[in-house]
GUDREN-421246 format. One line per field, with one value per residue (C-alpha): x, y, z; residue number from 1; residue in one letter. Coordinates in Angstrom, 1 decimal. Each point is the difference from the previous one (the first is absolute). Layout:
REM GUDREN-421246
X	c(X; ...)
Y	c(Y; ...)
Z	c(Z; ...)
migu	c(NUM; ...)
rokol	c(A; ...)
REM end
This chain:
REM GUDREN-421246
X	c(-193.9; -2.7; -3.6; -0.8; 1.7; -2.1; -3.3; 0.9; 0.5; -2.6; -2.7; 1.3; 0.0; -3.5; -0.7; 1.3; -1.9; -2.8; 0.1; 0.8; 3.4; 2.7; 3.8; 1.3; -2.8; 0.0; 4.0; -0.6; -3.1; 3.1; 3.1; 1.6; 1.3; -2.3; 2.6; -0.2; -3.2; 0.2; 2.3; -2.1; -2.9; 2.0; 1.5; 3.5; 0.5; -1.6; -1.3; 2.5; -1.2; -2.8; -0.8; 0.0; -2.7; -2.4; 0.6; -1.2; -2.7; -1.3; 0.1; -2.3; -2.3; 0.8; 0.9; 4.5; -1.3; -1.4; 3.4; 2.3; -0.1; 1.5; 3.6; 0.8; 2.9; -1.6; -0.6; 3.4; 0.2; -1.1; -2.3; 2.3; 0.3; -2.0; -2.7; -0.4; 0.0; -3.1; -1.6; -0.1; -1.6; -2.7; -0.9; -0.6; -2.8; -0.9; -3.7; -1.2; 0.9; -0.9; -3.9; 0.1; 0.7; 2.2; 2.6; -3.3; 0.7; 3.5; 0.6; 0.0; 3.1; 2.0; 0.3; 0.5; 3.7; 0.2; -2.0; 2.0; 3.3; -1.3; 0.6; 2.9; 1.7; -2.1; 1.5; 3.5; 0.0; 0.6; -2.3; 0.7; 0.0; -3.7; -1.0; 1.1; -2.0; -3.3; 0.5; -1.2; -1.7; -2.3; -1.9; 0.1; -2.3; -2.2; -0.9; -0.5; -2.3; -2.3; 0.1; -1.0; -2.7; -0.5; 3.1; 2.1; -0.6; 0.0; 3.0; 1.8; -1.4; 1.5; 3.7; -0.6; -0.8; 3.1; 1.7; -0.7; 0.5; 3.8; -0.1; -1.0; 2.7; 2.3; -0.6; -1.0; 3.5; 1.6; -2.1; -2.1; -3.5; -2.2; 0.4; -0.3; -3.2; -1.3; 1.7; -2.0; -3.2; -0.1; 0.6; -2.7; -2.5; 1.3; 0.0; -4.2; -0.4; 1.4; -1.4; 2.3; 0.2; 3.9; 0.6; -1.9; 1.8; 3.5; -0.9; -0.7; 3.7; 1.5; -2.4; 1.0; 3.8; -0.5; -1.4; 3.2; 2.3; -2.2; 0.0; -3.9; 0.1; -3.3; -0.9; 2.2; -1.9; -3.4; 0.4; 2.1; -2.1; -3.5; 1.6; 1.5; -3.4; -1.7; 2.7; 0.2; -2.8; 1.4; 3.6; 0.5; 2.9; -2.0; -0.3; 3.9; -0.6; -2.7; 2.7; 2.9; -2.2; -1.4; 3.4; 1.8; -2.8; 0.9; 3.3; -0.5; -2.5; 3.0; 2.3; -2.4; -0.6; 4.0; 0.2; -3.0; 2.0; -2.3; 1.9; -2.9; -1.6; 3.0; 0.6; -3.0; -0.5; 3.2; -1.5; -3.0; 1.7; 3.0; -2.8; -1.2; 3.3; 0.3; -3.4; 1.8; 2.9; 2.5; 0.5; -2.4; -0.7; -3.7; -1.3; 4.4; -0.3; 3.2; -2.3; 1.6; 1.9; 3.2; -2.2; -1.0; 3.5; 0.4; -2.3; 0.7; 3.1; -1.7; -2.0; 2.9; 1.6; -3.1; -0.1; 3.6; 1.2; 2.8; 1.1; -3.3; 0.7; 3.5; -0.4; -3.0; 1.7; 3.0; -2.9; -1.5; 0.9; -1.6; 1.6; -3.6; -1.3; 0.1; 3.1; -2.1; -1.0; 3.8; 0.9; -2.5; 0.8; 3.4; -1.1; -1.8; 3.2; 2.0; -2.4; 0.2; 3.7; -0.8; -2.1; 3.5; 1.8; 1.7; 1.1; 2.2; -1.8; -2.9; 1.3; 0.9; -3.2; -1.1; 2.5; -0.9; -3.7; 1.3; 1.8; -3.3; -2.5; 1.7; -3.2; -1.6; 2.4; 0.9; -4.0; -0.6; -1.2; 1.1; 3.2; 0.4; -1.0; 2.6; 2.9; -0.9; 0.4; 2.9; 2.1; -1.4; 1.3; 3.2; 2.5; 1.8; -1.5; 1.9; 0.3; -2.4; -2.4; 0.5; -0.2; -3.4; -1.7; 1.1; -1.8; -3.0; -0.1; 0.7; 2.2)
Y	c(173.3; -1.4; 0.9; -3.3; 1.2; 2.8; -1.5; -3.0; 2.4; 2.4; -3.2; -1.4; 3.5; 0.5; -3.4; 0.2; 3.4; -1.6; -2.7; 3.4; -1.4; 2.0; -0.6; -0.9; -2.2; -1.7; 0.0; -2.5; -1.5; -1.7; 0.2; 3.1; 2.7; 3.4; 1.7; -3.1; 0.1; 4.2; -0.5; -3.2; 2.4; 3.0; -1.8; 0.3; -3.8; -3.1; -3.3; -2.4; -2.9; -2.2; -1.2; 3.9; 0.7; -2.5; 0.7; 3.8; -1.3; -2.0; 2.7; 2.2; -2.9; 0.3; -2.3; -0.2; 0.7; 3.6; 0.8; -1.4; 3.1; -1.4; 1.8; -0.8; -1.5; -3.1; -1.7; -0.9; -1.0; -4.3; -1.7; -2.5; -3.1; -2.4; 2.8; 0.1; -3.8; -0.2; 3.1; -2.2; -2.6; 2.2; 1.8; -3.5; -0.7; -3.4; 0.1; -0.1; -3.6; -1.3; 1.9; -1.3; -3.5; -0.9; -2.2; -2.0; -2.9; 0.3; -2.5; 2.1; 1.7; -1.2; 3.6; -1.1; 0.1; 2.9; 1.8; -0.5; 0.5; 3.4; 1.0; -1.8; 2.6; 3.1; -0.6; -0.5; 3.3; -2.1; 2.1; -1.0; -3.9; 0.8; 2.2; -3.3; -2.2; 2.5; -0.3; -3.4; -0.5; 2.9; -1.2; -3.6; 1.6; 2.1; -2.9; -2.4; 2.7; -0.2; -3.7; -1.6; 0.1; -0.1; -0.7; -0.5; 3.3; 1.5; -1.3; 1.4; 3.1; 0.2; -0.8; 3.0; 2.3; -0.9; 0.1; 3.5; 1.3; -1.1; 1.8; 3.1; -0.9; 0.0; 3.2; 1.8; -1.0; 1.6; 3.2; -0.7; 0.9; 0.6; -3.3; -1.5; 1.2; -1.5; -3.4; 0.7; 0.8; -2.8; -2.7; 1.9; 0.0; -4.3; -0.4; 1.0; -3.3; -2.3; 1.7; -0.2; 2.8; -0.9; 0.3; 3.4; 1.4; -1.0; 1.9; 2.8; -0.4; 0.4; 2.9; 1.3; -0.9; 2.3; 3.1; 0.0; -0.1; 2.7; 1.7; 0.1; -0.2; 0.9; -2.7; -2.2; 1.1; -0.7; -3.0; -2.0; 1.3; -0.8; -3.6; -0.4; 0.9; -2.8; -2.6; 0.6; -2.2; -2.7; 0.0; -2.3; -2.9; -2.6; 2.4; 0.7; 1.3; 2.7; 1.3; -0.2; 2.4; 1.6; 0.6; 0.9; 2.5; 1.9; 0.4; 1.7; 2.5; 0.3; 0.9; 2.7; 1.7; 0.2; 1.6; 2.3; 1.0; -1.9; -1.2; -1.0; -1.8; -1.4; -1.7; -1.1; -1.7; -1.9; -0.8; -1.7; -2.3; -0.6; -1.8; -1.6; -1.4; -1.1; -2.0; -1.8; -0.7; -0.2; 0.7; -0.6; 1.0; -0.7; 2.1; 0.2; 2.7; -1.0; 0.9; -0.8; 1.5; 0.2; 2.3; 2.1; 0.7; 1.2; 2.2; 1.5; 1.3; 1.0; 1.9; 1.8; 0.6; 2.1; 1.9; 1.1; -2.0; -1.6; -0.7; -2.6; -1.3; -1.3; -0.9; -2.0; -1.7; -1.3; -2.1; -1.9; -3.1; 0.1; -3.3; -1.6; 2.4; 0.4; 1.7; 2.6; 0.9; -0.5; 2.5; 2.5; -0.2; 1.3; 2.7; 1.6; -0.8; 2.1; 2.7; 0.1; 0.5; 3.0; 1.8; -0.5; 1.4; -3.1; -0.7; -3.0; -1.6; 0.2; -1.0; -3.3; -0.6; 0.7; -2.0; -3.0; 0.6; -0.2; -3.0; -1.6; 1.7; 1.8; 0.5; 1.2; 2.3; 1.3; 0.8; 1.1; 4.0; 0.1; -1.6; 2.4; 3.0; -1.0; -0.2; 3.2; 1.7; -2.1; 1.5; 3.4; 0.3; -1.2; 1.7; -2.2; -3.1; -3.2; -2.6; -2.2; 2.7; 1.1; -3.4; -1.0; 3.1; -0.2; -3.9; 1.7; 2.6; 3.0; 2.3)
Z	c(-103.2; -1.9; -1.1; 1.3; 2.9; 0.5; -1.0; 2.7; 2.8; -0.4; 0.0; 3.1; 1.5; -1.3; 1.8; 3.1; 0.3; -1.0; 2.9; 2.8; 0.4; 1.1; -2.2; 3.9; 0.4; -3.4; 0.0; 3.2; -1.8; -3.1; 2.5; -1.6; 1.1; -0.7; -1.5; -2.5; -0.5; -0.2; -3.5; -1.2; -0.3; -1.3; -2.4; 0.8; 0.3; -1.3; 1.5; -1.4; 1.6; -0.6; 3.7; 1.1; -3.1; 1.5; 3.1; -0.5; -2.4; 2.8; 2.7; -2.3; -1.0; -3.7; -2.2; -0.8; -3.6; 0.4; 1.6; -2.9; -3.0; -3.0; 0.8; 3.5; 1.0; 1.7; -3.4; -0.5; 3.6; 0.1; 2.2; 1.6; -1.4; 2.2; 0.2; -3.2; -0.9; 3.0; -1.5; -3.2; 1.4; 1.6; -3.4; -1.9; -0.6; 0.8; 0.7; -3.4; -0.9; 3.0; -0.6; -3.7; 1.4; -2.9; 2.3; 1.9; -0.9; 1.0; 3.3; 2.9; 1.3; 2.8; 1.4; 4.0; -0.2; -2.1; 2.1; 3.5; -2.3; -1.0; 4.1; 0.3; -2.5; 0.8; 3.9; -1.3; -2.0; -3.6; -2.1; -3.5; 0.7; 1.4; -2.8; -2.4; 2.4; -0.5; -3.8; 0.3; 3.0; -0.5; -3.1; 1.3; 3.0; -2.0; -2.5; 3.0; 2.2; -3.3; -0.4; 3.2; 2.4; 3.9; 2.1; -2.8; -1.0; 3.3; 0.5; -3.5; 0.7; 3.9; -2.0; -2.2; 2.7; 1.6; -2.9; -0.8; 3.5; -0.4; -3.3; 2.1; 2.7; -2.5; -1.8; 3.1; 1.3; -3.1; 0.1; -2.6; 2.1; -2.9; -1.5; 3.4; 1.1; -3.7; 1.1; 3.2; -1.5; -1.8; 3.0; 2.2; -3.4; 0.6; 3.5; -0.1; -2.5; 2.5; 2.9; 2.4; 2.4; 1.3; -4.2; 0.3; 2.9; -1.5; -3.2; 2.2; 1.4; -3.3; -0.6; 3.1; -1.5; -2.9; 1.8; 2.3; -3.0; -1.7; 3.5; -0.4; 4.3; -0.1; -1.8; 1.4; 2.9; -0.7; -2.1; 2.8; 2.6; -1.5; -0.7; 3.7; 1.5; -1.8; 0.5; 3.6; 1.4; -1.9; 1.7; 2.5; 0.6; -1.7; -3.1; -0.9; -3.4; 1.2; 2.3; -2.4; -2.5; 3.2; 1.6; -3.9; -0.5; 3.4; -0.8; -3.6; 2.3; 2.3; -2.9; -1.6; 3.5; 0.2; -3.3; 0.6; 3.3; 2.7; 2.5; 2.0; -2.7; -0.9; 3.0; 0.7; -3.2; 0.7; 3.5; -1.6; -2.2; 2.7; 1.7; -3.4; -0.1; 3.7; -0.8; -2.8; 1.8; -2.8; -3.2; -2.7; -3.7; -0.7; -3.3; -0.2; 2.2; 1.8; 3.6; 3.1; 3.1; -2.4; -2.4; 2.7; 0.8; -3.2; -0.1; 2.9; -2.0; -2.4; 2.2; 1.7; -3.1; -0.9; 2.9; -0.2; 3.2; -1.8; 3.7; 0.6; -3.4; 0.0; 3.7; -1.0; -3.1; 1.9; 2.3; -3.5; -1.3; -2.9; -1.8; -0.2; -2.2; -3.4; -1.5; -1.6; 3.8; 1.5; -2.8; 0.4; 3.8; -1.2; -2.4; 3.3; 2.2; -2.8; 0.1; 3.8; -1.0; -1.9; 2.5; 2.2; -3.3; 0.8; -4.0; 0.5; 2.0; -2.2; -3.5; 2.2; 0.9; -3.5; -1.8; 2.5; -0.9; -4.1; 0.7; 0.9; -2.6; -2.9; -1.7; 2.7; 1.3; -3.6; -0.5; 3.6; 0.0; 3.2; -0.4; -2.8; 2.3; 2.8; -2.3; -1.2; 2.9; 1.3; -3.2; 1.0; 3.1; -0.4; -2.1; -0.9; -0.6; 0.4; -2.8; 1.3; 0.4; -3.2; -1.6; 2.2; -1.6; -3.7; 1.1; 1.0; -2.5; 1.9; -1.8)
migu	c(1; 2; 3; 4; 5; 6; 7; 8; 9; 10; 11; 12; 13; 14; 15; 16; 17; 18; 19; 20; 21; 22; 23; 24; 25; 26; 27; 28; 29; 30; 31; 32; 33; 34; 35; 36; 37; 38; 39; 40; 41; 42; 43; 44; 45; 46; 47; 48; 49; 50; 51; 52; 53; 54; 55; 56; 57; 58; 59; 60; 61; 62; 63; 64; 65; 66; 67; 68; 69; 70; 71; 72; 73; 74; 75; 76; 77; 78; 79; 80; 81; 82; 83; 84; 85; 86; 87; 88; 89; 90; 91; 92; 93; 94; 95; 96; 97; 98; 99; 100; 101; 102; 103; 104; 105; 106; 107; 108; 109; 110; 111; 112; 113; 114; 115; 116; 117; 118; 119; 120; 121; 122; 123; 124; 125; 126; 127; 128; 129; 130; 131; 132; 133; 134; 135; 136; 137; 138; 139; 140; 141; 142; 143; 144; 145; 146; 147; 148; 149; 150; 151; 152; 153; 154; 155; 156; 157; 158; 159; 160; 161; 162; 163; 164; 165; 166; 167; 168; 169; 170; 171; 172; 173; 174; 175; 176; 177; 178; 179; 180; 181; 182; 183; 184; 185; 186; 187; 188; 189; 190; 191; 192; 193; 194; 195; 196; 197; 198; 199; 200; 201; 202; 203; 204; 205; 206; 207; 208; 209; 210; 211; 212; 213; 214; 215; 216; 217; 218; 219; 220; 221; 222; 223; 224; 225; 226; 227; 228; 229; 230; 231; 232; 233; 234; 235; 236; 237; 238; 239; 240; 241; 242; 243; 244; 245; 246; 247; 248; 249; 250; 251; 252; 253; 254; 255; 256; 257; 258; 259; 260; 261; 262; 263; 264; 265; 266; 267; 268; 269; 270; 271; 272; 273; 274; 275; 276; 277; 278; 279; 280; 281; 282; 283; 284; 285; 286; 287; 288; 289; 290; 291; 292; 293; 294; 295; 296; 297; 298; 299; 300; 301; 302; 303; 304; 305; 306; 307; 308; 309; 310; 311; 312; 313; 314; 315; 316; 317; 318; 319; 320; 321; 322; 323; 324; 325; 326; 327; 328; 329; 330; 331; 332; 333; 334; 335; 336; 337; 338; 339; 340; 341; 342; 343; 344; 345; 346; 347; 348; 349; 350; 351; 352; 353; 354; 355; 356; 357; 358; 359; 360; 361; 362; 363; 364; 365; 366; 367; 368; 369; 370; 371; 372; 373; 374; 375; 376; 377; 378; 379; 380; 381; 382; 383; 384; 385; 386; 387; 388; 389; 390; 391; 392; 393; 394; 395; 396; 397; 398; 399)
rokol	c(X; X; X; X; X; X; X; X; X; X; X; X; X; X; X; X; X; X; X; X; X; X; X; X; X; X; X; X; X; X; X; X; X; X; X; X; X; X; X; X; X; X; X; X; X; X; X; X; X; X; X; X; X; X; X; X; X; X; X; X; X; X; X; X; X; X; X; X; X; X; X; X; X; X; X; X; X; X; X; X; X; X; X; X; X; X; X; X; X; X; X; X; X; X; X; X; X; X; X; X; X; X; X; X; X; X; X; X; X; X; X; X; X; X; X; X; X; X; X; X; X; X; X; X; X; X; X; X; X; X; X; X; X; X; X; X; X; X; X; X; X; X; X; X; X; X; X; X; X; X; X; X; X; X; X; X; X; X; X; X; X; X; X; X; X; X; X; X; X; X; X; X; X; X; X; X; X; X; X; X; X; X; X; X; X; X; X; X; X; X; X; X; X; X; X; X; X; X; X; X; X; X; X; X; X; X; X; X; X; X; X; X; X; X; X; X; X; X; X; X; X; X; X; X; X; X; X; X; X; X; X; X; X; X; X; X; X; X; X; X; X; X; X; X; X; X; X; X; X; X; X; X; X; X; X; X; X; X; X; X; X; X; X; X; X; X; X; X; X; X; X; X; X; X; X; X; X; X; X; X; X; X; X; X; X; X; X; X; X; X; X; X; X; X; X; X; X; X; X; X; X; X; X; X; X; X; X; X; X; X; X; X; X; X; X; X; X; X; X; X; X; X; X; X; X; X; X; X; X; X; X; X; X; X; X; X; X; X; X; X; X; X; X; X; X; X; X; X; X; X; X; X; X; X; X; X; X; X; X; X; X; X; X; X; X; X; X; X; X; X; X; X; X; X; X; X; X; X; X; X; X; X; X; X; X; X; X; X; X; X; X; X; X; X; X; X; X; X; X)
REM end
C-alpha cells in the first residue's frame, strides 16, 4: 500500500461525500462492487486500470488528473493502443496553421472521400487506421474551413463536423469519455457555422453518447430530451433523417432510464422510437446513426440487459438479424448477449458470445469498459476458469 494509495482513496471518498452519495450507491454509479469501492477509499487496494480511473473521475465530475498522485499504480498501467493513437490526434493542434493562413495558397483539399472513409472505419471498430486517416484529413479541413467562402465552406465545415463526431464515436466506444465530449464540443461549436439543425441534433446524439458512457444519466437525460422535443415537429415519412435522429435520440433516453432503474421510462422511450422506426420502414443510417427497426431491436437488449431480465434479453436477441448493420453494432449486440449470460451465471455461454463479438471488433472489444467489466466477473464466479476464459481476459486486460 502506497501513499499514493492513500491519498487516491481518501479524495474519491472526500468526493463522493461531497456529491451525498452513498459507497452502495456510487459502487452501482462505476459498476463495482461496494466492498470494492470500501478498500479503494481505505487504501487497502489500488485502481490499476486506466478505464476504472476515468470512469470514477467522471462520476464525481473531476477531472482523471486530480485522481492520479504521482505514486499510484495506474501510471504504469497503458491507455490501449488505438485510444491512445486517437487521443493523439485530439491533442494536436491543428488550428493554428490553418488561423495563420500559411498553407492558403495550397489547392483545396479533396476531403469528400476522406470524410465518408472516417465512418466506414469508426463503424468497423478499426481505430488506429482512423486515427492515421485524422492525421491528415484533419488539417486538410481546418485549412480549407479558413480558405473558402459560402457553400464551399459550408460544405467543408459540415465534413469536419462529421468528422469529429466519429472521432467521439470512436473514443466513446473505447471509454475514453473525456476526450470524447472535447471531439463533441468541437462538432456542435461546427455544426452552428453551417447551420443546420439535423447537424445540431446529431451532435447532440454524440453528446448524449458521451454522458451514457460517463453514466452522466442525468445528462444523458436532459440533453436527448431537450433535443427530441425540438426535433419532433419535424418527423414525418417525408423527413427520414429528422426521424432517424428523432428515433436514435429516444433510444439513448431509453438506455439511461434502464440504468437509472425506470422501467416505465424505459419502455416508453423504446415505444416512441418503435414507432419512429415503423414510420421509416426499414433500416436507415442518416447522421450514421445506424436508425431503423433493426436498431430498435437492439436496444431493446440493451434495455433488458439493464434491467436485469436476462430472460427478455436473450429471448429478444435470438429474434434479430442484425447482418445489415454495421459490425461495430452486430458486436456490441453480442457484448450485451454475453452479459445476459452472466446475469444467468451462464460462463460458457458467455465467453462464446464474447469471443464471437472479438472475432468481429478486436479493438473494440479489447477497449470496451464493459466488456472489461463482464469478463471480470465471469472469472469471479467461476473457480476455475477455463482456458479460453482465461486467455479472453489476459486479451482484455483483466488480471
Amino acid at each position: 500500500m502506497t501513499d499514493g494509495t492513500n491519498e487516491q482513496g481518501r479524495l474519491i471518498a472526500t468526493r463522493r461525500q461531497k456529491r451525498g452519495l452513498s459507497q452502495r450507491e456510487f459502487a452501482e454509479m462505476i459498476g463495482r462492487s461496494e466492498a470494492w469501492l470500501s478498500q479503494v477509499e481505505r487504501g487497502v487496494r489500488s485502481i490499476d486500470r486506466v478505464s476504472i480511473l476515468e470512469r470514477i473521475a467522471g462520476a464525481l465530475g473531476i477531472p482523471m488528473a486530480e485522481l492520479s498522485p504521482g505514486t499510484t499504480d495506474v501510471e504504469s498501467v497503458g491507455v490501449p493502443s488505438a485510444a491512445a493513437e486517437l487521443r493523439s490526434v485530439l491533442s494536436t493542434s491543428y488550428v493554428m496553421a490553418a488561423i495563420l493562413g500559411k498553407d492558403r495558397e495550397l489547392p483545396l483539399p479533396d476531403t469528400t472521400e476522406r470524410a465518408a472513409r472516417c465512418w466506414t472505419l469508426a463503424h468497423a471498430a478499426h481505430y488506429e487506421d482512423l486515427a492515421d486517416l485524422l492525421r491528415g484529413l484533419l488539417p486538410d479541413l481546418e485549412r480549407a474551413t479558413r480558405s473558402t467562402k459560402g457553400g464551399a465552406r459550408k460544405t467543408y465545415l459540415a465534413e469536419l463536423a462529421s468528422v469529429y463526431h466519429a472521432l467521439s464515436a470512436a473514443l466513446s466506444k473505447l471509454g475514453q469519455h473525456e476526450a470524447a465530449w472535447v471531439a463533441t464540443d468541437r462538432a456542435l461549436l461546427v455544426s452552428e457555422q453551417v447551420g443546420d439543425p439535423l447537424l445540431v441534433a446529431a451532435g447532440t446524439f454524440r453528446l448524449a453518447l458521451v454522458f451514457q458512457g460517463g453514466r452522466q444519466f442525468d445528462q444523458v437525460i436532459s440533453a436527448a430530451s431537450s433535443s427530441a422535443a425540438a426535433l419532433e415537429p419535424e418527423v414525418s415519412a417525408s423527413n427520414p433523417a429528422a426521424a432517424s435522429l428523432f428515433g436514435a435520440l429516444n433510444l439513448q433516453l431509453a438506455v439511461a432510464s434502464a440504468r437509472m432503474g425506470d422501467d416505465q421510462g424505459a419502455h416508453r422511450y423504446l415505444g416512441v422510437a418503435r414507432e419512429a422506426a415503423q414510420l421509416l420502414g426499414a433500416n436507415r443510417n442518416d447522421y450514421e446513426t445506424e436508425f431503423g427497426p433493426t436498431n430498435v431491436q437492439l436496444h431493446e437488449v440493451a434495455v433488458a440487459v439493464e434491467l436485469g431480465d436476462a430472460g427478455s434479453a436473450l429471448r429478444a436477441a435470438e429474434r434479430i438479424d442484425p447482418s445489415g448493420l454495421s459490425v461495430e453494432r452486430q458486436a456490441r449486440l453480442l457484448i450485451d448477449v454475453a452479459r445476459a449470460w452472466t446475469q444467468r451465471r451462464r460462463v460458457s455461454e458467455a465467453v462464446d458470445a464474447l469471443e464471437r463479438a472479438e472475432a468481429l471488433t478486436p479493438e473494440q472489444v479489447k477497449g470496451h469498459p464493459i466488456v472489461e467489466i463482464t469478463v471480470s466477473d465471469l472469472v469471479r464466479m467461476d473457480p476455475t476458469p477455463s482456458d479460453r476464459l482465461t486467455a479472453l481476459a489476459r486479451r482484455v486486460g483483466v488480471a
